[in-house]
Structures are given as C-alpha cells and as structure tokens.
C-alpha positions as CSV (number, residue, x, y, z in Angstrom):
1,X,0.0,0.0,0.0
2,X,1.3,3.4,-1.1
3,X,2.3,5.3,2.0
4,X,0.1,8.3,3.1
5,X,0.0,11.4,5.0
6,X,-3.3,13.8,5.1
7,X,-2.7,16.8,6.8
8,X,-6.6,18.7,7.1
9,X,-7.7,22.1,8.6
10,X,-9.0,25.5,8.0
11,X,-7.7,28.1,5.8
12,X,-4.3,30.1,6.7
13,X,-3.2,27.2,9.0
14,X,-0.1,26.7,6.8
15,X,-1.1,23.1,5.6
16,X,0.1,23.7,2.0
17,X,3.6,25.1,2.9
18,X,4.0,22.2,5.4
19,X,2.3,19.7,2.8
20,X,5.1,20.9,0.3
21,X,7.8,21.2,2.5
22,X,7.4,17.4,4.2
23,X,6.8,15.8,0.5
24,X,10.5,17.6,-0.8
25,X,11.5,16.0,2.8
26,X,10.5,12.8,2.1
27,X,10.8,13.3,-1.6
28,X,7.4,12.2,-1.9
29,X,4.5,13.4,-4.3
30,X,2.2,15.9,-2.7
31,X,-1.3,16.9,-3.3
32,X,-3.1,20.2,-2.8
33,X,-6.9,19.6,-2.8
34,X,-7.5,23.1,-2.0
35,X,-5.9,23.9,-5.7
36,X,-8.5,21.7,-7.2
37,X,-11.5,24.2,-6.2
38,X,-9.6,26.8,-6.4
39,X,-9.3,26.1,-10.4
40,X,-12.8,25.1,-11.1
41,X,-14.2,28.3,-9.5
42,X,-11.8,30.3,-11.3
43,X,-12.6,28.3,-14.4
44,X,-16.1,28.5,-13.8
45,X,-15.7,32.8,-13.2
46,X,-14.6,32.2,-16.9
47,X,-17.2,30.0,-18.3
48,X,-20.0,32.3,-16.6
49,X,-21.1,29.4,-14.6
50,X,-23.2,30.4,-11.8
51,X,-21.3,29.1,-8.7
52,X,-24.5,27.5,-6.9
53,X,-25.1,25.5,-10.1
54,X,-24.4,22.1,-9.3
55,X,-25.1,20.5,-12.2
56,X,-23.1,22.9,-14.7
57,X,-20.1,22.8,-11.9
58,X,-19.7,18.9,-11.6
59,X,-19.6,18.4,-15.8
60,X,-16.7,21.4,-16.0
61,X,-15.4,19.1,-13.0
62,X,-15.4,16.2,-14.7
63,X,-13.5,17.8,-17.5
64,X,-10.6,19.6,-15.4
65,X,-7.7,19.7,-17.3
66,X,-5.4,20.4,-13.4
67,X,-2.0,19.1,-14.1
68,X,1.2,19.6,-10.8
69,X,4.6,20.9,-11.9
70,X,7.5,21.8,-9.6
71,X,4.8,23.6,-7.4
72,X,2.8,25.3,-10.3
73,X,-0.7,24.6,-10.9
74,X,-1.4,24.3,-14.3
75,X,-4.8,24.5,-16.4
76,X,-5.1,23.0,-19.7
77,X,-1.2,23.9,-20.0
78,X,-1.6,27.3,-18.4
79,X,0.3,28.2,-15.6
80,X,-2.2,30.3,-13.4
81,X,0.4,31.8,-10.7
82,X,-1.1,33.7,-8.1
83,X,-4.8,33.6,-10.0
84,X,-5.9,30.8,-8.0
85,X,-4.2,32.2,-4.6
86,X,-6.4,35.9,-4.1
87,X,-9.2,35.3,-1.3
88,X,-11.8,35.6,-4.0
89,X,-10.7,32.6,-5.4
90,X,-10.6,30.8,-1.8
91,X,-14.4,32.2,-1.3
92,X,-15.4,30.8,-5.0
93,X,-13.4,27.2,-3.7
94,X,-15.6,27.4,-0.4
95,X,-18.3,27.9,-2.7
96,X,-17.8,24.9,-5.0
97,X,-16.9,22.5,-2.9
98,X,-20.3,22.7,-0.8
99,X,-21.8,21.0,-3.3
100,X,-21.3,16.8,-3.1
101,X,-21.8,16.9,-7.0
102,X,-18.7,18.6,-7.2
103,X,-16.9,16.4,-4.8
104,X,-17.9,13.6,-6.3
105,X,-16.4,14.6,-9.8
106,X,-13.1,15.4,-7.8
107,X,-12.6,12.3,-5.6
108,X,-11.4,9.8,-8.2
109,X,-8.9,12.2,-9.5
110,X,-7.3,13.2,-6.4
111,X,-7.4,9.7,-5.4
112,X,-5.5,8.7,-8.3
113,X,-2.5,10.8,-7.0
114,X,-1.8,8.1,-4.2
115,X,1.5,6.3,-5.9
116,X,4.9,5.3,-5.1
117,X,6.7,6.3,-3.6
118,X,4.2,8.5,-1.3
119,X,1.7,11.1,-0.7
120,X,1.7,14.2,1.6
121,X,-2.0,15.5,0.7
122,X,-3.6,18.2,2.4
123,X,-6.9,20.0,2.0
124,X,-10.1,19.5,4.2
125,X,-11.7,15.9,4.0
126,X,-8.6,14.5,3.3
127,X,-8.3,12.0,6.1
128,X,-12.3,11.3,6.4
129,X,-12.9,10.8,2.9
130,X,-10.6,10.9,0.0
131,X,-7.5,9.0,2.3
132,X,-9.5,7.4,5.5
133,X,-7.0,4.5,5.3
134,X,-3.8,6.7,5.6
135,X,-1.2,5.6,8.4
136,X,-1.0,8.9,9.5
137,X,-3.5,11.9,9.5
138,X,-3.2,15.3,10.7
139,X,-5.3,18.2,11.7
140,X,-3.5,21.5,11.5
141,X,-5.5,24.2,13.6
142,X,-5.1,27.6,14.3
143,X,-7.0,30.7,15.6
144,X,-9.2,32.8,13.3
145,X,-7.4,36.0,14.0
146,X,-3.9,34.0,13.8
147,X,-4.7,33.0,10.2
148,X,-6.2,36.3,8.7
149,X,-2.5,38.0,10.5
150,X,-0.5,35.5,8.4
151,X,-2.4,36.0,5.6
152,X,-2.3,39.5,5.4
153,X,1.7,39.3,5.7
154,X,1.5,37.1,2.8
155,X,-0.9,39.4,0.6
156,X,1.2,42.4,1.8
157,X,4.3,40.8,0.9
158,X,3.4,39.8,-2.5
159,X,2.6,43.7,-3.0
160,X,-1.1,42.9,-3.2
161,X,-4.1,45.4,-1.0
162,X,-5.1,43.6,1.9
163,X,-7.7,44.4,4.7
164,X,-6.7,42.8,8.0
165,X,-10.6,42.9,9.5
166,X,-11.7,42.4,6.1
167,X,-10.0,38.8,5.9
168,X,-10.3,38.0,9.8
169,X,-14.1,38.6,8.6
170,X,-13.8,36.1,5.3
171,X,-11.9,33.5,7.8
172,X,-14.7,33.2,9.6
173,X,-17.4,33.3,7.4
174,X,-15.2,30.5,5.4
175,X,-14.7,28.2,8.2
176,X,-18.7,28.7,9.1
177,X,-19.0,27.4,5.5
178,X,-16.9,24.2,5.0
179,X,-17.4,23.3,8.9
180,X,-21.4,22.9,8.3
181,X,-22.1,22.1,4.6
182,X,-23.8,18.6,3.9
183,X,-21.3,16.6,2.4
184,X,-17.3,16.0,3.9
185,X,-17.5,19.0,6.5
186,X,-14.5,20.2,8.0
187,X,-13.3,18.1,10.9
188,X,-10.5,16.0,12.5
189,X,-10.3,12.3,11.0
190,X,-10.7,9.9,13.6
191,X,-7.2,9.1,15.4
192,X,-6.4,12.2,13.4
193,X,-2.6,13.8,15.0
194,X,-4.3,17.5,16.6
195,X,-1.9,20.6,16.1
196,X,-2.7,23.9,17.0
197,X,-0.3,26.2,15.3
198,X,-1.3,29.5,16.4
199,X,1.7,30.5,18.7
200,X,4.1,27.9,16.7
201,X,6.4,28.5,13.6
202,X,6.4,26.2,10.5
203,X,9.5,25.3,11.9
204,X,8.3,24.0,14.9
205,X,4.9,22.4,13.4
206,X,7.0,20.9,10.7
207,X,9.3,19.0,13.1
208,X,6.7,18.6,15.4
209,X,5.0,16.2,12.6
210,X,8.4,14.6,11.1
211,X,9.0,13.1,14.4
212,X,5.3,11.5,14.1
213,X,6.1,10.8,10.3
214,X,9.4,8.9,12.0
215,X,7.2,7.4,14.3
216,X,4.2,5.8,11.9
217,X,7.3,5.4,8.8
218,X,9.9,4.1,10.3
219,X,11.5,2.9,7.0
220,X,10.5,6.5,4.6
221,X,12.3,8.7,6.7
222,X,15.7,10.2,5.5
C-alpha cells in the first residue's frame, strides 16, 4: 500500500507550505486539494457558470484539465500563478466544494495521485474521505485572528491590497461554510494527530510532525 499522510484544517493554518515542505523531505508526491477548487471556480468565473449550479459545476469538473509541476498549478497547460491564490478565489473554492456533486467529480482524480513512492496531501476531507485508510493523518488548527495576520503578511508581501478585518471577517465566514455544509464537513479524521499552530512557527509544526512521520514510517524517513 502506497504510503500516506493527510494533513486537514482551515484556511491560513499553513497546511500547503508544510504539505510541500514534508513531500521535498520525504521526496514524496504531494497533493493540494484546495488547488483543485480553487481552479474550477476560477474556471467556472470564466465560463460564466453560476457558482451555486451544481449541475453545470460537476460536468466542468469532470473535464478539469489540473495538471502539478514543480509547485505550479497548471490548467489546460496554463500556468495560473497567483490567480488561483487571491481570497476571491478561496471564497469561490468554499463555494464549489459545498456541493457533493462537485466532490464527487473530484474524488477519483485526487485519489488517483496516491502512488509510489508516497503522498503528503492536504486540504479538508482529506483523512475522512478521499485517504481514510492513511497511516498517518493530521489536523492542523489555528486561531481565526492567527490565520487572517498571516495572511495578510502574505498578501502584503506579495505587493497585493489587503484588509486585516476584512480577511479575519472572510476567515470566519469561510470556516462557518466548509465546517457545516452537507457533504465532507471540515473536521478531524478519527485518530487524526491534533496541532494547534497559532503560537508555533512552521519550523516547529513541521518538526513537530516529522518526528510523528518517523514514528508511523519508520522505513520512509531520511
């Protein structure tokens, strides 16, 4: 069985960065579920799809052309950059994925990205429904007004305007979102590894998990 780690949580808890960073570790493929929304809302914005149209949203699904390269997200070939990384496009993701249509399209796919020699996959349902066999599963947590701070560093530090109540506000109303829709809500996989980041580095959350990774892969580790 191909080995597997989920990591799972809210936005702006720094699950991608630690995703990526543990898969380059372990030299491992990773898989960043949040992308996966992010594109079909942004290629939905494109197609004029209305974003509570289920039907219309799980065909374009279907059809996703979402390829991984060195940490770019591509699109039919296109490299989309920061286009899939502005908070509208997290809203429109948020949006998308509420709808089990959608999820369905998706699972298969992301599924498919479980081969040798590993996977480091994080998102939000990534240990309770697309990986509930994986060895090890984490839930990376962190306070709401922790996340919108790091976010806004990030937005300011990419040159982009950024309002620091404005995205403690979309934080919330996010998590509200993904924690109560019908299908795969937010929550901690059972037996799921519980880290609360908000007064830790990436650093520390990062070897704070590689000693659990030692722990469950006694064999992967370098």
């Amino acid at each position: 069985m191909t080995p597997i780690i989920t990591i799972d949580g809210p936005s702006g808890t720094g699950k991608g960065t630690l995703a990526v960073r543990l898969a380059h570790h372990l030299g491992w493929h990773c898989l960043d579920s949040g992308a996966l929304y992010r594109v079909l809302g942004l290629a939905a914005g494109r197609r004029a799809i209305d974003l509570e149209d289920a039907a219309a949203l799980a065909e374009l699904a279907a059809q996703l052309g979402v390829t991984f390269v060195d940490g770019r997200v591509l699109l039919n070939g296109e490299d989309l950059g920061d286009a899939i990384r502005t908070e509208t496009a997290g809203m429109a993701a948020s949006r998308v994925a509420a709808h089990p249509a959608v999820r369905a399209a998706l699972l298969d796919w992301q599924r498919r990205q479980a081969r040798g020699p590993g996977l480091v996959a994080d998102g939000r349902d990534m240990g309770t429904v697309v990986f509930p066999q994986a060895p090890l599963k984490v839930f990376l947590d962190a306070s709401a007004d922790e996340r919108a701070a790091r976010r806004y560093k990030q937005l300011i530090g990419k040159g982009l305007s950024a309002n620091l109540a404005d995205l403690a506000v979309d934080i919330r109303e996010r998590d509200t979102r993904d924690r109560n829709r019908p299908v795969a809500p937010l929550r901690p996989a059972a037996g799921a590894l519980m880290v609360d980041s908000t007064a830790l580095s990436i650093n520390d959350v990062f070897e704070l998990i590689l000693e659990e990774v030692r722990r469950v892969f006694p064999d992967q580790v370098p």
